[in-house]
TORKOL-4160 file (C-alpha; in steps of 0.2 Angstrom, whole numbers, padded with zeros to 4 digits, m for minus):
134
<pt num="1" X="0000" Y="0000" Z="0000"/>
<pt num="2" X="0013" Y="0013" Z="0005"/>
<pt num="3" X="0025" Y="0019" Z="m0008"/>
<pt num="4" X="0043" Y="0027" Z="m0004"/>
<pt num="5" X="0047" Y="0040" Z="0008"/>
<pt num="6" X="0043" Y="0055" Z="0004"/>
<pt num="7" X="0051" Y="0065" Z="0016"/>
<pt num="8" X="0056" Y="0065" Z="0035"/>
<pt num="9" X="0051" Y="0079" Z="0045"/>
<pt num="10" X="0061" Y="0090" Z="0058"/>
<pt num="11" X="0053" Y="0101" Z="0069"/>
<pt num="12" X="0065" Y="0115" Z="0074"/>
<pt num="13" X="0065" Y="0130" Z="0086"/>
<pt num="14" X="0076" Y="0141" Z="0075"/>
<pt num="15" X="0073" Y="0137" Z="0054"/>
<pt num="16" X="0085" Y="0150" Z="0050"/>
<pt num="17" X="0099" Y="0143" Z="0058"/>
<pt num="18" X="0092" Y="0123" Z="0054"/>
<pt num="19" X="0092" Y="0129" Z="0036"/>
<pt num="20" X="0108" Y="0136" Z="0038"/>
<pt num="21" X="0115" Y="0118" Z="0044"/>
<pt num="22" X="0110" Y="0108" Z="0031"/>
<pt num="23" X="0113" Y="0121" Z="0017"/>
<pt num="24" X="0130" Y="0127" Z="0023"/>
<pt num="25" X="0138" Y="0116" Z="0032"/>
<pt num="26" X="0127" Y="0099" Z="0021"/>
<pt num="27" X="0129" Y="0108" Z="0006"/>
<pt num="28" X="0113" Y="0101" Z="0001"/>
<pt num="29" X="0098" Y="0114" Z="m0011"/>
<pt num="30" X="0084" Y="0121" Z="0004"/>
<pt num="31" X="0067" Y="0128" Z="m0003"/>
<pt num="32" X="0063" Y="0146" Z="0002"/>
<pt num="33" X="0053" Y="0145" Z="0018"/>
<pt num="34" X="0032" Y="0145" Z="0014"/>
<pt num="35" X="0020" Y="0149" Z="0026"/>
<pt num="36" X="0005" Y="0136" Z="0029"/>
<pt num="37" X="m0004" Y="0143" Z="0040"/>
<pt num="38" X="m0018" Y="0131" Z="0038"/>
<pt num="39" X="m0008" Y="0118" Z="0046"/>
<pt num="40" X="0002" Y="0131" Z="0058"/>
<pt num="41" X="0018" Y="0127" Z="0051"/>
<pt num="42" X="0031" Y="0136" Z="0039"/>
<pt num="43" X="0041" Y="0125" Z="0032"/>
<pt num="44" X="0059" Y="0122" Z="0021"/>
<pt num="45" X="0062" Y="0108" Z="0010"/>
<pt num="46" X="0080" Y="0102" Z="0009"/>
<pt num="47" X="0082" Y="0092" Z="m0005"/>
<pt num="48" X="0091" Y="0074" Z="m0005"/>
<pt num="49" X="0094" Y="0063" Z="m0020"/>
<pt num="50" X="0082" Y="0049" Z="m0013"/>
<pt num="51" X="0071" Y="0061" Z="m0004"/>
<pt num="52" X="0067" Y="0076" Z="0006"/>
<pt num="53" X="0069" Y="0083" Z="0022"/>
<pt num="54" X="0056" Y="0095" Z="0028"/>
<pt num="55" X="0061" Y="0107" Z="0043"/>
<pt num="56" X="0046" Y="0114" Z="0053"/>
<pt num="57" X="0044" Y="0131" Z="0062"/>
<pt num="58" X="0028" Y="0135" Z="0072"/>
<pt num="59" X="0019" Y="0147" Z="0062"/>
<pt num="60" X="0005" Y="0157" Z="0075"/>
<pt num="61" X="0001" Y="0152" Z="0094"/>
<pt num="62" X="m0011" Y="0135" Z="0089"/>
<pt num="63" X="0004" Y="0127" Z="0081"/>
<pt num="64" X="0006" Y="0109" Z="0084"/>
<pt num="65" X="0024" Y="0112" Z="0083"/>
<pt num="66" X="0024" Y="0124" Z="0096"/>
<pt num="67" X="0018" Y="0109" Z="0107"/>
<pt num="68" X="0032" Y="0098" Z="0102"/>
<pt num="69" X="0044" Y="0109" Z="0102"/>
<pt num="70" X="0040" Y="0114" Z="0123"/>
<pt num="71" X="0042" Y="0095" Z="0124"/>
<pt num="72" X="0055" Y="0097" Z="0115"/>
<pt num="73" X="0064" Y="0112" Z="0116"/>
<pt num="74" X="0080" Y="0107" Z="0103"/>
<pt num="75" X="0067" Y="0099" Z="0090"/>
<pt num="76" X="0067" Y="0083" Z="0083"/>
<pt num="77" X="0060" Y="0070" Z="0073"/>
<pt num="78" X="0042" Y="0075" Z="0071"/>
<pt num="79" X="0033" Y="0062" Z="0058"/>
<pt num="80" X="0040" Y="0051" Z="0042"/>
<pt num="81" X="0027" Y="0055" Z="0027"/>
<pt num="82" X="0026" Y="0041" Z="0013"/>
<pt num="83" X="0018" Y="0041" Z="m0002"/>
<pt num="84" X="0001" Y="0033" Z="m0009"/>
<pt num="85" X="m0007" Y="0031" Z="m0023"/>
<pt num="86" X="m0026" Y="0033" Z="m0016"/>
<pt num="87" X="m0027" Y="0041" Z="m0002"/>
<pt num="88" X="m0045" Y="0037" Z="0001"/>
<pt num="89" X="m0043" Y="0018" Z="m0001"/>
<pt num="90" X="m0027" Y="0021" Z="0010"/>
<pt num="91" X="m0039" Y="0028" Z="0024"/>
<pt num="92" X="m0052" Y="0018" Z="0021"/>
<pt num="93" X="m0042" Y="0002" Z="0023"/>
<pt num="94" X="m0032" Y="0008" Z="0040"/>
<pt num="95" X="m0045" Y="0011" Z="0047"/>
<pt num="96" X="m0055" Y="m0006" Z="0043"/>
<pt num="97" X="m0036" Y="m0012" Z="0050"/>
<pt num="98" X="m0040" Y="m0003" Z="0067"/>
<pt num="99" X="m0029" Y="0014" Z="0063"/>
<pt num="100" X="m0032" Y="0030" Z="0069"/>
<pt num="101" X="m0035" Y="0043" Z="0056"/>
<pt num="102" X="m0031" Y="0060" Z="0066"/>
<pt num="103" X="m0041" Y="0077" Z="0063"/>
<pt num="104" X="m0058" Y="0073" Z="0053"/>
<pt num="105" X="m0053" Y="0058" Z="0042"/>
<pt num="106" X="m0056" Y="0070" Z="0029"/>
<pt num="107" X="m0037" Y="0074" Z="0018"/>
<pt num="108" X="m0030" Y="0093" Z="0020"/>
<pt num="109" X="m0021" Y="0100" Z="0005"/>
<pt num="110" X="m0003" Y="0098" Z="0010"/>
<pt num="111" X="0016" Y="0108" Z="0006"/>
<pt num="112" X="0017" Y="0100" Z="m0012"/>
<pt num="113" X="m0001" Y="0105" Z="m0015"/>
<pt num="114" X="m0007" Y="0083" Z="m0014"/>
<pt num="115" X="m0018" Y="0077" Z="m0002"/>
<pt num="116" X="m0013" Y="0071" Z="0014"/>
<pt num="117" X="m0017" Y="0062" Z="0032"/>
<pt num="118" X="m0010" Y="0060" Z="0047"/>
<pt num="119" X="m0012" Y="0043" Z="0057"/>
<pt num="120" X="m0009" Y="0040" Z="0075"/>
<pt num="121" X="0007" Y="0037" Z="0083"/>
<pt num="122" X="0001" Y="0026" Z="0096"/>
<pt num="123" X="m0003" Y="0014" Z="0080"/>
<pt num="124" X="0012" Y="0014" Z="0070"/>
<pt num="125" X="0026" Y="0010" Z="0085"/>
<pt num="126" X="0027" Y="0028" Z="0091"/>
<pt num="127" X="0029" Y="0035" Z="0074"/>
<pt num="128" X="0018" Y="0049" Z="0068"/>
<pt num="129" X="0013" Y="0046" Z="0050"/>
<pt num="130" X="0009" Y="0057" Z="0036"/>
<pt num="131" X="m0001" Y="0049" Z="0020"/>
<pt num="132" X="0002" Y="0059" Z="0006"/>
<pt num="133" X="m0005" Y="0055" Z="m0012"/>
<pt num="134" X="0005" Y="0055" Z="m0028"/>
């Protein structure tokens, strides 16, 4: 059902100086930072041959980042997103499985403008998941 990873995500208390890190120290190509305040995040895309890391900054007081990051002051690993083909037959079928769908079920548009879910940690060993369709 899942396809490849489509990116790991980073949530970080300072996305200057994170973006800094991995484009001059890495040497690896960083998007320009883009506000989604829809999901209270803005985010950087750092571009990998095989994938993509995506650093997250809290964007306005309801963030969820904001949340992690006061459990979390230095940041971290926030959730691993991989790729679907349908991502209403992807829900449908976690859930038939027993998986939590978080928010309303219902897929949000996501950073690359696709659909996506996330699915409960406590379901997948700990790990948040993101869904996003290709």
């Amino acid at each position: 059902m899942i396809g490849r990873l489509n990116h790991v995500a980073i949530a970080v208390p300072d996305l200057q100086a994170a973006t800094g890190v991995y484009r001059d120290t890495l040497g690896a190509a960083v998007s320009a930072p883009q506000d989604l305040p829809e999901h209270g995040v803005t985010v950087v895309f750092v571009d990998l041959p095989n994938t993509k890391i995506e650093l997250l900054h809290p964007f306005g007081a309801e963030s969820p980042i904001a949340g992690f990051l006061d459990k979390n002051p230095s940041g971290g690993i926030h959730h691993v997103c991989y790729e679907v083909d349908d991502i209403l037959a992807a829900r449908d079928r976690l859930k038939d499985q027993g998986a939590r769908v978080l928010g309303d079920g219902e897929p949000k548009t996501g950073a690359h403008g696709k659909p996506v879910l996330f699915l409960h940690p406590k379901d997948f060993a700990g790990t948040l998941v993101e869904l996003e369709q290709v």
